[in-house]
N, C-alpha and C positions, 0 to 999 in steps of 0.2 A: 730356281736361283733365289737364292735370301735375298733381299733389300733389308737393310736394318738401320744403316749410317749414310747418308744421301752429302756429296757433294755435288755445289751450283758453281762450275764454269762459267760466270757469267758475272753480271754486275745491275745497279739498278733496278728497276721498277720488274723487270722478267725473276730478276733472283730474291724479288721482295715476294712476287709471288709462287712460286716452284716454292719459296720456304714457309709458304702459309698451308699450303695443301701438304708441306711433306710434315709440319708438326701436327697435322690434323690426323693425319695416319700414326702417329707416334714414331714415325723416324727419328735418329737423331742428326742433326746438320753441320754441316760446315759451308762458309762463306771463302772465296777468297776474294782479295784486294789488293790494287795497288797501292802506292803511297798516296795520291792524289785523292783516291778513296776514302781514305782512314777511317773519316767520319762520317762517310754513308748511312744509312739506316739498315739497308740489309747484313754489314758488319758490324751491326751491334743485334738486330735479331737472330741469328744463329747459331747455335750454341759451341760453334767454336771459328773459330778466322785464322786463317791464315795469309801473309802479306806476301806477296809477289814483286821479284824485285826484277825493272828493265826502267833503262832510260828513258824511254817513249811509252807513257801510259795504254797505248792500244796493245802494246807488244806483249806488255804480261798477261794479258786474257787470250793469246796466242802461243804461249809457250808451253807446247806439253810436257818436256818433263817436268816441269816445275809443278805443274796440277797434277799427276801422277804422284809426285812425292808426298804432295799437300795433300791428298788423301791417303797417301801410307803412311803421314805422321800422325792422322788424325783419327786413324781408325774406318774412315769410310770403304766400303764397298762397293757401292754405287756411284756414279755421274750423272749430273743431268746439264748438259750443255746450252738451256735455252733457245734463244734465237741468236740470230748472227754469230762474231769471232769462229767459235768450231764446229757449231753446231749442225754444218753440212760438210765435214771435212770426215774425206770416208780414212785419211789417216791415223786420224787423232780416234776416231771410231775403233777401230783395229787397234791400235795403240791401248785404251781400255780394257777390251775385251785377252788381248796379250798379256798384259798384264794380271790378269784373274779375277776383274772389277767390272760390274756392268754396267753398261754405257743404254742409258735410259734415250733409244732412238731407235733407227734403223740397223739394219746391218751393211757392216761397211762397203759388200761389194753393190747394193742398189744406193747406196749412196752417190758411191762414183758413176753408176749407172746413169740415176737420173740428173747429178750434177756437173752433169757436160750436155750442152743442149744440144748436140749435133747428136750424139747417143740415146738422149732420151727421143727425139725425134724420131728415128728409126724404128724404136721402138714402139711408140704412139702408132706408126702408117703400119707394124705387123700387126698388134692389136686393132685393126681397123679404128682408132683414133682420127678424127681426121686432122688433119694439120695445114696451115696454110702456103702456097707453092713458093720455094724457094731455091737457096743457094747458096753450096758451103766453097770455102776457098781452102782448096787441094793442092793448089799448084798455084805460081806468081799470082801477084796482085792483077797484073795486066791479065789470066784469067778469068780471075774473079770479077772483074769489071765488065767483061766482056757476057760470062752466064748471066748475073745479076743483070744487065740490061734487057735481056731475053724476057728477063721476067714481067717485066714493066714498072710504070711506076705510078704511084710513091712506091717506094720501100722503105723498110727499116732494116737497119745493120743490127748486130746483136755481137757480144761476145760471147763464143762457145762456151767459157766458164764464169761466162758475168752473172750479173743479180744485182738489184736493186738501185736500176736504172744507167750501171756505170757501164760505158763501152757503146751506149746508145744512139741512132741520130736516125731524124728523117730524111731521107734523100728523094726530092721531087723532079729532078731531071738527072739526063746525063752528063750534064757540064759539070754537075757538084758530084760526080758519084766515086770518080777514084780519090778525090780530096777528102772528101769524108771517110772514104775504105781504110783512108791511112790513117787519119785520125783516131779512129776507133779500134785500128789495130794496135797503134801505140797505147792508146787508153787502157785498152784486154788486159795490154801486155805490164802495164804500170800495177794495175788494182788484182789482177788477176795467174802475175806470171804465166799466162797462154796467151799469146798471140791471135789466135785460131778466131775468125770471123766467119757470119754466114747473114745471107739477106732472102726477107721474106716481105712478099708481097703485104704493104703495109692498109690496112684497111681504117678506109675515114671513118670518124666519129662513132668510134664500135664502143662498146661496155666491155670494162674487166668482171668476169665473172669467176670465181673460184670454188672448188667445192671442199667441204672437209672430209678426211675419210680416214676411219680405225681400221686396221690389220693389228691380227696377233702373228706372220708371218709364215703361216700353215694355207694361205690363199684365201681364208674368211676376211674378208672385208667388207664394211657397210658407212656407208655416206650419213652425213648428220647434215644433207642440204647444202645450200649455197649463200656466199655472200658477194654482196655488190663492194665492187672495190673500185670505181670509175671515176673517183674524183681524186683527183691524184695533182701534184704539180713537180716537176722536172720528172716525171714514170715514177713518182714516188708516191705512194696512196698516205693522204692525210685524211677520208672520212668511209667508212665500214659500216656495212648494216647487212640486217638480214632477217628475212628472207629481202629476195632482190626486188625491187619494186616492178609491177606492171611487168612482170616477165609472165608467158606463158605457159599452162602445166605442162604442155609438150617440149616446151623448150628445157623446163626443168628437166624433167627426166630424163633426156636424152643425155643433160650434159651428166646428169648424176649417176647415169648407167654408164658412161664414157669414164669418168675418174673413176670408179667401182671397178669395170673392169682392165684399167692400164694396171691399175694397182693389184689388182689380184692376181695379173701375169706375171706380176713380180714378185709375189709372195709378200707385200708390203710388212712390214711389221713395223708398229708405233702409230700416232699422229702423225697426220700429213695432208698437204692442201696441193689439189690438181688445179691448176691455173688454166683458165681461157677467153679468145677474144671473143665475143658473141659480135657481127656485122648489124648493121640495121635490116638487114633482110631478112634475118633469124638464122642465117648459118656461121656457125661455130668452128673454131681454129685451137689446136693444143697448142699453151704456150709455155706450157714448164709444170715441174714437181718441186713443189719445196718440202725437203723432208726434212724437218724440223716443227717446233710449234710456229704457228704464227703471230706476229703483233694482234693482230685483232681477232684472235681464236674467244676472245670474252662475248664478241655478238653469239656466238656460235652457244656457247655455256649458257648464257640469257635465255636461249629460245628453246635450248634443249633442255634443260634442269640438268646438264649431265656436269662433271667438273675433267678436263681434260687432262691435266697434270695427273690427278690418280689415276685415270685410264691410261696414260704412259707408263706413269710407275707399274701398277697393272702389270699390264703387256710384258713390260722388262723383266719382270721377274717370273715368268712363265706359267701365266694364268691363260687359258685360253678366251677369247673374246666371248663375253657373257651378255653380248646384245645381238638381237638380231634384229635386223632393218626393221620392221615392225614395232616392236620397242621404241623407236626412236618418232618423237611427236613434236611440231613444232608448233609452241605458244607465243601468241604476240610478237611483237617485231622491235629489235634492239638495233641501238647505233651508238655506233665508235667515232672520238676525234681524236687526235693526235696533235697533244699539245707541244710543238716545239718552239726551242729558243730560237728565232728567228725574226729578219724584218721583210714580212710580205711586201712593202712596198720600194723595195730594193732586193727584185728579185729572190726574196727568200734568202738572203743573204746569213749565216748562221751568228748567230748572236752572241757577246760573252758577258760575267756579270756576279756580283754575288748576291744572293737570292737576302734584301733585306725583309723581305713579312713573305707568307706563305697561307694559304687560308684553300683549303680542298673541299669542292660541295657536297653535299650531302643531301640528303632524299629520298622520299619514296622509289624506287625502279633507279636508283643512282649507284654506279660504281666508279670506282677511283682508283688504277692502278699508277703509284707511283713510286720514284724512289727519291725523293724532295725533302729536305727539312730545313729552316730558316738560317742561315748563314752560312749556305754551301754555294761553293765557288763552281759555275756554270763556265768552263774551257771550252776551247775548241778544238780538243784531244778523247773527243769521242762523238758519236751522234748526237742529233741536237733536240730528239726526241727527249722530252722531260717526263712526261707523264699520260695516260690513257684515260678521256671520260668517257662511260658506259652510258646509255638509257635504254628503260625496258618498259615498254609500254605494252597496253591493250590491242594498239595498231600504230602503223608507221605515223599518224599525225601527233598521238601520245608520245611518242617517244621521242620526235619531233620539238617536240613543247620544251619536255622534261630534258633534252639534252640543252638543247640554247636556256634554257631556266640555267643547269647547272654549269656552264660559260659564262654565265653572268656571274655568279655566284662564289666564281672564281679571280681566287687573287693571287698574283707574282707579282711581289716586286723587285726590282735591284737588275733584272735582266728581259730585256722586249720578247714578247713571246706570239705568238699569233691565235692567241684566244679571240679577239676582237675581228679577226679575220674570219677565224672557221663559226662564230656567229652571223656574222653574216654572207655566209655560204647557206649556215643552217634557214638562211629568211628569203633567201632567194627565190623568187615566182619559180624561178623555173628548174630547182632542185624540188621545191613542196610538189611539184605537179610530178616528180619521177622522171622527169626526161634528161637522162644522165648518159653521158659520155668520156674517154679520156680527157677531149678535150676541154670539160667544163671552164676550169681554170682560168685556162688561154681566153678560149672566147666569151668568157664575160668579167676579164677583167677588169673593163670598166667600170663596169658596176659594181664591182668586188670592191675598186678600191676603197681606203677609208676617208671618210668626208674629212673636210678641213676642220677641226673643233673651234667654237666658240671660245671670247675671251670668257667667259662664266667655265664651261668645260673645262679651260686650263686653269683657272682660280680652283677649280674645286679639284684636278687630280693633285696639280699641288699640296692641297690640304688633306685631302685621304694620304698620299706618301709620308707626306711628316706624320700623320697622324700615326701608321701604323708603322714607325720606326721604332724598336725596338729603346734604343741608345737613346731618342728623343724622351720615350714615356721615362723610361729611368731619372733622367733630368730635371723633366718634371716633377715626377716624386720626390726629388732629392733638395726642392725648392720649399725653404721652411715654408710654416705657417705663417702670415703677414702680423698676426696680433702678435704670435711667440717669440716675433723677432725684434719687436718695438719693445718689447721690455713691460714695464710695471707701472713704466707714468703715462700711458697711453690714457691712463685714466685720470 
């Protein structure tokens, strides 16, 4: 299958880079955008754009036929959906391939497959997977309430077609258990149009572990290791590394043979990340397949020298998988933060604002995925995720260094962001020693928060904002010379 003309479903800092690696291959690109977009960066790198029109800015990165068209006016062949809006939508998948265009992913029926977690789960327990003891709700709520207690507790509720946190709760007795059932049924049912709930035995202070793993969709598939994903706040992961710290090679393997073979039962085709909870015991639980790329697929790049976007493209266009497990070597240890508009000390509360100075760091072992430029207006009409910092070091203290080096190094202004936050995450005793859990967050919030600043602190960020206001230096330039202005009897 040709790839010649690559359209990015998508928007931001994901479609900044899908269109770095597809001009690196000599594709030619299209962007689309909404109106709110206009002036993004990635609609002005692509060599062609097209605007999408819906009232509500999430809505036009959700409407297929409008990106079907957008690439029939522009010549494109191919799709690449990114992360998030369709990018696990086994219809919009189908809809692609119907159309005569390749859709740079999975194929639509393991999409739906793994994008119902009560299906993938099944799946997981025929592939000996193992998976954590639970309970799906088949019949009334007053069922559901009744298996789920069987199970014990904690638990966790989940929605059958949720992701990224929505539909979630921990239930620690059975007094809160059908109040939360409803909750989170309603929730499914708002973000998710399903309803469909199920509860699993919820396991304390475990690590999110994930693994990566390439299929060309003929059952070859091979892992590129694991990444730590356990610092997370509201189940959303804000800091990525990999390899996973103080984890054991047995443990490794096991879970890397486990995503290897769910995936190969499936015939996987693409990029895709097998998610699990690792307990403090060492045993492991399957908690989903995201088939799609993932936000922090750059830790993964850092350690492998591999670049995963042409491995997709690859794939999509019917190369067969040109690596075999062996091939794949992992250098040094990289970490991801996840810079968003937010106020950590109000709950994480999401931020709005327009971006008056902008400054992205740079570095030895430093990446920088963003989609930022200085006077765009940060809404609360899309994720609050702004931008990706990478480090890649010699070992996890290097990269350590190098990544709070380039949080420092960094600057937003005009909208509160939680740079200053995931710095000091990055300083923390007890993330530098590796002992990481979901719950880091929660339980050292205390120490998370941010100290009271000094009147000297607040005299001088005062003075950096003005300083690097754009509209201020103009001003001052525009302020004659004092001798030019007094004229010729000065003297």
């Amino acid at each position: 299958m040709s790839v010649t003309h690559l359209l990015v479903a998508n928007r931001g800092e994901i479609a900044r880079r899908i269109l770095r690696t597809a001009r690196r291959m000599g594709l030619t690109t299209t962007a689309v955008y909404h109106f709110a977009d206009r002036g993004a960066p990635h609609v002005r790198e692509a060599d062609h754009a097209v605007e999408l029109l819906a009232e509500i800015p999430t809505q036009a990165y959700l409407d297929i036929p409008q990106l079907l068209a957008a690439a029939r006016s522009t010549g494109a062949n191919a799709i690449h959906p990114g992360y998030g809006f369709l990018a696990e939508n086994a219809r919009f998948a189908a809809a692609v391939e119907d159309a005569g265009l390749v859709f740079v992913g999975p194929q639509p029926d393991v999409i739906d497959l793994m994008g119902d977690k009560l299906k993938a789960r099944a799946f997981a327990i025929q592939h000996e997977v193992p998976v954590a003891p639970s309970c799906t709700q088949d019949g009334s709520l007053e069922d559901f309430v009744r298996g789920a207690s069987e199970i014990g507790f904690p638990l966790l509720i989940k929605a059958a077609a949720g992701g990224g946190g929505k539909g979630m709760s921990i239930v620690r007795n059975a007094g809160e258990l059908a109040a939360r059932a409803e909750l989170a049924a309603a929730e499914a049912l708002r973000y998710f149009a399903d309803a469909r709930i199920y509860a699993e035995r919820y396991v304390e202070r475990p690590r999110h572990i994930e693994v990566q793993v390439l299929g060309d969709g003929t059952g070859k598939v091979i892992h590129l290791f694991e990444r730590e994903c356990s610092i997370q706040r509201r189940f959303q992961k804000i800091v990525e590394e990999s390899p996973a710290p103080s984890l054991p090679g047995s443990t490794r393997e096991a879970l890397c043979a486990a995503a290897v073979r769910l995936s190969a039962a499936a015939r996987y085709r693409n990029a895709g990340t097998v998610e699990f909870i690792l307990a403090p015991d060492g045993a492991f639980y399957f908690l989903e397949m995201n088939t799609s790329l993932q936000v922090e697929h750059p830790v993964t790049e850092a350690v492998t020298g591999l670049d995963l976007v042409e491995a997709q493209i690859r794939i999509a266009r019917g190369e067969p998988l040109w690596l075999d497990q062996s091939d794949v070597r992992l250098a040094g240890h990289a970490m991801e933060c996840r810079v968003c508009a937010e106020q950590p000390e109000e709950d994480f509360r999401p931020a709005t604002g327009t971006l008056r100075a902008l400054r992205e760091a740079r570095g030895e072992g430093i990446r920088v995925d963003s989609g930022l430029c200085s006077g765009q207006t940060i809404s609360a009409a899309f994720d609050s995720m702004l931008a990706k910092v990478i480090a890649h070091g010699r070992d996890r203290e290097e990269a350590v260094q190098r990544l709070a080096d380039a949080l420092r190094d960094t600057v937003i202004l005009g909208v509160d962001t939680n740079v200053d936050y995931l710095g000091r995450i990055l300083a923390h005793p007890m993330f530098l020693s590796g002992v990481l859990h979901t719950g880091f967050v929660v339980e050292h919030a205390a120490t998370l928060a941010r100290p009271a600043p000094s009147g000297e602190a607040r005299i001088a960020a005062l003075v950096a904002a003005a300083l690097g206001d754009e509209r201020l230096q103009q001003l001052i330039r525009e302020v004659p010379d004092l001798h030019a202005a007094m004229g010729a009897w000065r003297n």
